[in-house]
N, C-alpha and C positions, 0 to 999 in steps of 0.2 A: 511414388515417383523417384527415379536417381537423381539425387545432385550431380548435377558436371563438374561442379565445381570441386568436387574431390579426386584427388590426382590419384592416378592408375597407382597400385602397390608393385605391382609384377614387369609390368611392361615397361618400358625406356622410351618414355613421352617423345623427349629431346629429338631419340634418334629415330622415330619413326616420324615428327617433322618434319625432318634433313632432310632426309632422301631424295632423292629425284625422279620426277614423275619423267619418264620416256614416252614418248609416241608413235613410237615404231616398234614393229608393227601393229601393236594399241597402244591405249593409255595404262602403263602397268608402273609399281614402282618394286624396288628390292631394298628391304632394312636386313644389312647383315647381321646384325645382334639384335633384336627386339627384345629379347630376352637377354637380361646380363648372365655372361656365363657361370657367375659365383651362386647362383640358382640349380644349376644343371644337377646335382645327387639330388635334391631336396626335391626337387618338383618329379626328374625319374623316377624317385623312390615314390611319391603318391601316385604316378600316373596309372590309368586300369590296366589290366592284363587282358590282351586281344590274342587269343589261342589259332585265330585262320585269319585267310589276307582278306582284304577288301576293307570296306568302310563299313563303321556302327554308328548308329545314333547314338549322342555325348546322353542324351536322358537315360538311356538303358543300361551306361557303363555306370561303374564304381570306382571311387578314387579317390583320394585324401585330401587335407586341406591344401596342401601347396599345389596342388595342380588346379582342383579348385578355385584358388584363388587366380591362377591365370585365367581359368574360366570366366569368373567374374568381369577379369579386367576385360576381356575379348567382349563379354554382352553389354559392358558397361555403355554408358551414352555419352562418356568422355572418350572412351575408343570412337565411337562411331564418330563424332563431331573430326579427330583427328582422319579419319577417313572421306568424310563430309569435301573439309577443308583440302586435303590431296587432292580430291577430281573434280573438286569446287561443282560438287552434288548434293542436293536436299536427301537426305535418307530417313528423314523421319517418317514412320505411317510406312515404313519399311520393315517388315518383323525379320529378326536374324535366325540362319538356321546352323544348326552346327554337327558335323560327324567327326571319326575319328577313323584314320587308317592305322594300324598295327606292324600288318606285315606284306610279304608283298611274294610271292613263289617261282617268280622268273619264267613262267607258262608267256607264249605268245601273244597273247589275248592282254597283257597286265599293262597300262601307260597306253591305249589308244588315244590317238589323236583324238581331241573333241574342245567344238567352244565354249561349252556349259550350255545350261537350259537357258533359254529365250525368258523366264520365270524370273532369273537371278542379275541384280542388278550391278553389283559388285564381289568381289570374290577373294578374302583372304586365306593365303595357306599359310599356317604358322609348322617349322620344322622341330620335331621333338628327337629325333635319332641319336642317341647315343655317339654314333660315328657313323662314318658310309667311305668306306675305302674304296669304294667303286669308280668304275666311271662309265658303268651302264644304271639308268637308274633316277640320272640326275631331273629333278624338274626342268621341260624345256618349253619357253615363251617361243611361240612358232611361227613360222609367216605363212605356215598351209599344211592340210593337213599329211604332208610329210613331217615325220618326226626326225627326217637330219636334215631338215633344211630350218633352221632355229635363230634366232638372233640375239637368245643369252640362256644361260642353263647355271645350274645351282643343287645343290649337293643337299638333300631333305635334315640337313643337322640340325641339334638343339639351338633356338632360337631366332631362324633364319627366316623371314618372311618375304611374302611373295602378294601383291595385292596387287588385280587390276579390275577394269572396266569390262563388263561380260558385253560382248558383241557378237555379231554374223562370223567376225571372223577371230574371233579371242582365241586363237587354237593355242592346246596346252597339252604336253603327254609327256611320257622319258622310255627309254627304253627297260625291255625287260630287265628284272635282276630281282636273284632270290635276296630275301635280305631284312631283317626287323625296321622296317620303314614307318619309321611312326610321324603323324601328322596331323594336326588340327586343321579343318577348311570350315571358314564361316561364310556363309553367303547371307546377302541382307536381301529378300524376296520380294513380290508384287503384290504376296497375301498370306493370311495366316494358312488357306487351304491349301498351299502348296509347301507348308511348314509342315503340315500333319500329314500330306501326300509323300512327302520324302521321309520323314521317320517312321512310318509305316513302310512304305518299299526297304528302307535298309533293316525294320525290324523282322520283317518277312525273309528277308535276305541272308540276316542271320540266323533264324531259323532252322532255315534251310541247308546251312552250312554245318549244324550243329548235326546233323542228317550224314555219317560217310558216303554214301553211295551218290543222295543228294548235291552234296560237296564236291566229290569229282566229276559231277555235271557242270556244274557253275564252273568249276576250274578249267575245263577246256568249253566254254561253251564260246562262240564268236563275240565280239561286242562290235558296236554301231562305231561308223569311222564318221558319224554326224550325228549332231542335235542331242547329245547327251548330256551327264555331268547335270 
């Protein structure tokens, strides 16, 4: 069993704390550094290498200690208590699941609107990107599934986090843009069977993509404007 009582190594307790939990239009909050930036070579330089866009399951990639070690802190049960305590929610008997986004091709179809799965109870994105010069792109908290009709947006950079409340209406997406979009999203679930139901779809997924002809299927293929994620 984890001690809680051992402080995170990687993550910035304090400032994921602080933050302020909003309510409009959910219960979402934003820590702009979660990560200290004097982190950023050390933990890029272990992070895995995602060759095609979309999301991987964190169990299938490879990756070094310092990225690892954010790993750690994210499944830790002193991260969740801090997560707990934001939506003042019991998450225990909640197993966490975790993927990885990479890259991102700027296809139509890439950042649909969606409130995540009905499965997921809470939902953090941790931002790994190098940089994002964009301003297509950005992660946007939405009020419907129009993705410009938004009520705060944020730029997927090294250690920028994004954590709310999955609801009916949690709507979350950005617009297209090609670009090395890298991203941790942890979700804490209802059951372990929908822990093994998602590393499996995205291990299938990757697969699939390892497939060219495969691959440029899935790359224009349509996605759901509901009930995803």
């Amino acid at each position: 069993m984890q001690d809680s009582n051992v402080k995170l190594g990687m993550l910035d307790e304090a400032a994921i704390a602080a933050c302020e939990l909003h309510h409009d239009p959910y219960d979402y909050a934003f820590v702009p550094q979660a990560l200290p930036a004097r982190l950023k070579q050390e933990v890029l330089a272990d992070a895995p290498p995602i060759p095609d866009r979309g999301s991987y399951a964190l169990p299938d990639l490879q990756y070094g200690t310092m990225f690892a070690a954010v790993v750690q802190d994210l499944l830790s049960v002193r991260f969740r208590q801090l997560v707990e305590a934001k939506f003042d929610i019991d998450l225990s008997g909640r197993p966490p699941c975790i993927v990885m986004m990479g890259n991102t091709s700027g296809h139509y179809n890439e950042g649909y609107a969606h409130p995540d799965s009905r499965h997921k109870i809470v939902t953090v994105l941790l931002g790994l990107s190098r940089e994002w010069p964009y301003e297509r792109g950005r992660l946007r908290v939405l009020r419907s599934p129009d993705r410009d009709n938004y009520a705060f947006e944020f730029a997927p950079e090294f250690g920028r986090m994004l954590m709310f409340r999955v609801s009916s209406h949690s709507w979350h997406g950005f617009l297209p843009q090609k670009g090395q979009r890298m991203s941790l999203q942890l979700c804490y679930v209802d059951s372990e069977w929908y822990v093994r139901k998602e590393y499996m779809r995205h291990r299938l997924s990757a697969h699939a993509k390892s497939v060219p002809l495969l691959r440029r299927v899935i790359d224009w293929a349509p996605r759901r404007l509901s009930g995803g994620g």
